[in-house]
N, C-alpha and C positions, 0 to 999 in steps of 0.2 A: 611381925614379918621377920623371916629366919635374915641372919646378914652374913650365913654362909655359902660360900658361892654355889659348892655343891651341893648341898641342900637347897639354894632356890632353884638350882637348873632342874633337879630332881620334880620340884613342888611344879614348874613351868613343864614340862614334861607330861606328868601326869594329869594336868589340865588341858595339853593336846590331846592326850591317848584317849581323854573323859570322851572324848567325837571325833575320833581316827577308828573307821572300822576297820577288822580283821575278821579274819575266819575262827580264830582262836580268842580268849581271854588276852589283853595284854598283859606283859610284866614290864616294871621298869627294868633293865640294866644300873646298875652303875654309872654314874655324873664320872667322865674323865675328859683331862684334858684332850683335844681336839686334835686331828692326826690329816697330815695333808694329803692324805690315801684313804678319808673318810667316804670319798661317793662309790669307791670302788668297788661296794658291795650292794647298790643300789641302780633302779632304771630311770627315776626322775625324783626332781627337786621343786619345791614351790617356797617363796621367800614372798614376807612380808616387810616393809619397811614401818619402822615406829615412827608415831608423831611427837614433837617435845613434850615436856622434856627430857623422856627416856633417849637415848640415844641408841642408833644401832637399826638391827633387822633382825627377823628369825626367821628360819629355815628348818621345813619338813623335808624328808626323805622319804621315799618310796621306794618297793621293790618290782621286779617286772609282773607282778599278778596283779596287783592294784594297777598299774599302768595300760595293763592289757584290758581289764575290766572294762577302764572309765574309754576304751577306743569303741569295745562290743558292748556298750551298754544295752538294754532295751530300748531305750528313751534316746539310743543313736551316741554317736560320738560327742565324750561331753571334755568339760576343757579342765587341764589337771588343774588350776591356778582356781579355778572354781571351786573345783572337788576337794580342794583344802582348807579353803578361806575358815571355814568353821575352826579346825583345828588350831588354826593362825590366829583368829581373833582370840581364843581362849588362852592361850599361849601368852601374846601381848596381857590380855587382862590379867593374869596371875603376875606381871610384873608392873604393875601398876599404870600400862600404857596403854595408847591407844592404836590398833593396825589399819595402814592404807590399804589400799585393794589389793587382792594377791598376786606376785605373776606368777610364773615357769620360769624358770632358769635352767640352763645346759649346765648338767653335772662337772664339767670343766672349768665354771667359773664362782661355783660356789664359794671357794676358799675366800677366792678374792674377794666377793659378796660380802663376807663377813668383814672383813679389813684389819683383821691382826687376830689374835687368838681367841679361842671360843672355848667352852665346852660342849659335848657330846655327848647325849643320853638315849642307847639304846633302847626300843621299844621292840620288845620280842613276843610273839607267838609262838606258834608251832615250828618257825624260823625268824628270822631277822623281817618284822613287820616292818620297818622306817628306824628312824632319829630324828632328835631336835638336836638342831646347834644354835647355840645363842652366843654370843663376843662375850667374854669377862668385860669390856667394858659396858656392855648392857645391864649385864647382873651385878657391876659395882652402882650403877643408876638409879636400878627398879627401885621404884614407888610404894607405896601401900598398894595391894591388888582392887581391880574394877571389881565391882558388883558384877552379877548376869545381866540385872538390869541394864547396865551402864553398857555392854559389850552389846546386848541386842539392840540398845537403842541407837549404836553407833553403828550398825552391820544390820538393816531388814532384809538385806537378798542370802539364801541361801544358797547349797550347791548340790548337785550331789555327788553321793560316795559310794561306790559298789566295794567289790569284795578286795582285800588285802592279800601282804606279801605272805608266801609262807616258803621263803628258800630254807635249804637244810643248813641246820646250824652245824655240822661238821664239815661246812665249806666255807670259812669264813675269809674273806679277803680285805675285810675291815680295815684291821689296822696289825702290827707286828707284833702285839702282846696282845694280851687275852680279852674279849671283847664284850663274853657274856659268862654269869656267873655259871661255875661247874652244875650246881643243883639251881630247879627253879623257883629262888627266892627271889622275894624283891615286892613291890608293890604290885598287886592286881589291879587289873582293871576293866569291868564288864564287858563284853561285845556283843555283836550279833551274831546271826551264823546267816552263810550265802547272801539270796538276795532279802532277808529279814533284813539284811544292814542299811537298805535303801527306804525302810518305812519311816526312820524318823528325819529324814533329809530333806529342805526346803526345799521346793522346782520353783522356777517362773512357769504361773500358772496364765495362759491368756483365753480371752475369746475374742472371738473374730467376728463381727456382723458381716461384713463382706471387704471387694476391695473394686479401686478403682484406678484409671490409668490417666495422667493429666500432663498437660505440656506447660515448661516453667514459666508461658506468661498468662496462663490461664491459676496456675498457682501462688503467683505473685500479685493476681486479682482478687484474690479472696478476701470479702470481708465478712464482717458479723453480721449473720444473717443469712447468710448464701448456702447454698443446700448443694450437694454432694450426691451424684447417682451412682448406689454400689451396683456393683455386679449379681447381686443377690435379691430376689424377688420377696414382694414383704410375704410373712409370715415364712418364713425359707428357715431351715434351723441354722443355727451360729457355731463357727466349728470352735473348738477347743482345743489351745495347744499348748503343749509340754515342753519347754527347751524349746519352741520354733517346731515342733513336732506334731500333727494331727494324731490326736489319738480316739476324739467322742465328738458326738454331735447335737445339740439340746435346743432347747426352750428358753430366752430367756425370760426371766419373771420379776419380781419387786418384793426382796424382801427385807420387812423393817426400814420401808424407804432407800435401800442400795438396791442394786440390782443384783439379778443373780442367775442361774443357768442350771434347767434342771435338764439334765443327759437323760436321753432318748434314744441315745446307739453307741455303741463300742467298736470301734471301729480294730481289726485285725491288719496286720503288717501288710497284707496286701492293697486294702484299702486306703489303706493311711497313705501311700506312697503314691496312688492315683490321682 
């Protein structure tokens, strides 16, 4: 494991960018020190906090096209803190930690967030896709890196991600020296295009048998054994939702002794909202 600052931020960087979609390839930027005018080229922020005993937290960046995405999604307005977690946990495990849940933060208090100096590694597409910033005292911390394994077993909920930032890189408000390289060198990194970038994205996947309406001392009577009348007639299909979203409506079945749900109807925006 590298013990040069800018080379781990570099290596933690491109382990976000590995599941940070854009519309473009990313590239790295340049690992520089951290500028207290850094959100000022972005629309929102999601920070992770590390568990020991790495110290510290890390923080993505976003620009208003990724922002706007994750409000219009298809699957409805989804939450930014969500929509990053992926890249946060990959992030964390490239420095040998482990990431708490993700939130949102107001771009006005990221600095603070961090708690003293960081560094800052652009991730550029077609424009300024995002940044990570991670504290120098994180990256004097980090560990040996997690496995995938070790990262997926510590994170089974997914989020998703639509499309990234692509502002024009001859507007940059970054920072007051130069932000990204003249020519496009630096590390690539694969993406999707459009909504291609939401195929490999975990959802809370549910089904629903029905539902029912009870008063809290008939709920605080419940024991083992006692039976529950849905609002759903037997043999009735079971809906299927996406985020909390109706999107299908199936069968469910038995398979391999779990249960399982074979779709029957596809339900369009009209009907979903019914």
């Amino acid at each position: 494991m590298t013990t040069d600052p800018l080379e781990l931020a570099t290596a933690v960087a491109e382990a976000a960018a590995e599941v940070l979609p854009s519309a473009d390839p990313l590239i790295l930027g340049p690992a520089q020190p951290g500028s207290p005018h850094v959100t000022a080229a972005f629309a929102g922020a999601a920070l992770v906090d590390l568990e020991a005993p790495v110290p510290g937290v890390v923080v993505v960046l976003i620009g208003q096209e990724l922002v706007d995405a994750l409000a219009d999604s298809p699957l409805g307005s989804l939450e930014l803190s969500a929509a990053l977690q992926p890249a946060l946990d990959a992030a964390a495990g490239r420095l040998g930690a482990r990431a708490k849940a993700a939130r949102g933060v107001e771009l006005d208090t990221v600095v603070a967030e961090l708690g003293g100096a960081f560094t800052t590694v652009p991730l550029i597409g077609a424009g300024i896709a995002g940044a990570l910033l991670v504290p120098d005292a994180t990256l004097a911390a980090a560990r040996q890196p997690l496995t995938e394994a070790d990262i997926r077993a510590e994170h089974t909920a997914g989020a998703a991600m639509p499309v990234g930032s692509l502002n024009d890189l001859g507007a940059d408000p970054f920072v007051p020296g130069p932000f990204v390289p003249g020519a496009r060198s630096g590390t690539a990194v694969g993406a999707a295009r459009g909504l291609e970038m939401l195929h490999g994205v975990d959802m809370e996947v549910t089904v629903e048998l029905g539902r029912t309406r009870m008063t809290v001392r008939d709920l605080l009577a419940l024991t083992p054994g006692a039976v529950l009348e849905l609002d759903r007639a037997a043999g009735s299909p079971a809906d299927l939702l996406v985020n909390g979203r109706l999107i299908a409506r199936g069968e469910v079945v038995v398979v391999d002794e779990d249960f399982g749900l074979r779709v029957t109807e596809i339900l369009d925006a009209h009907s979903a909202s019914v």
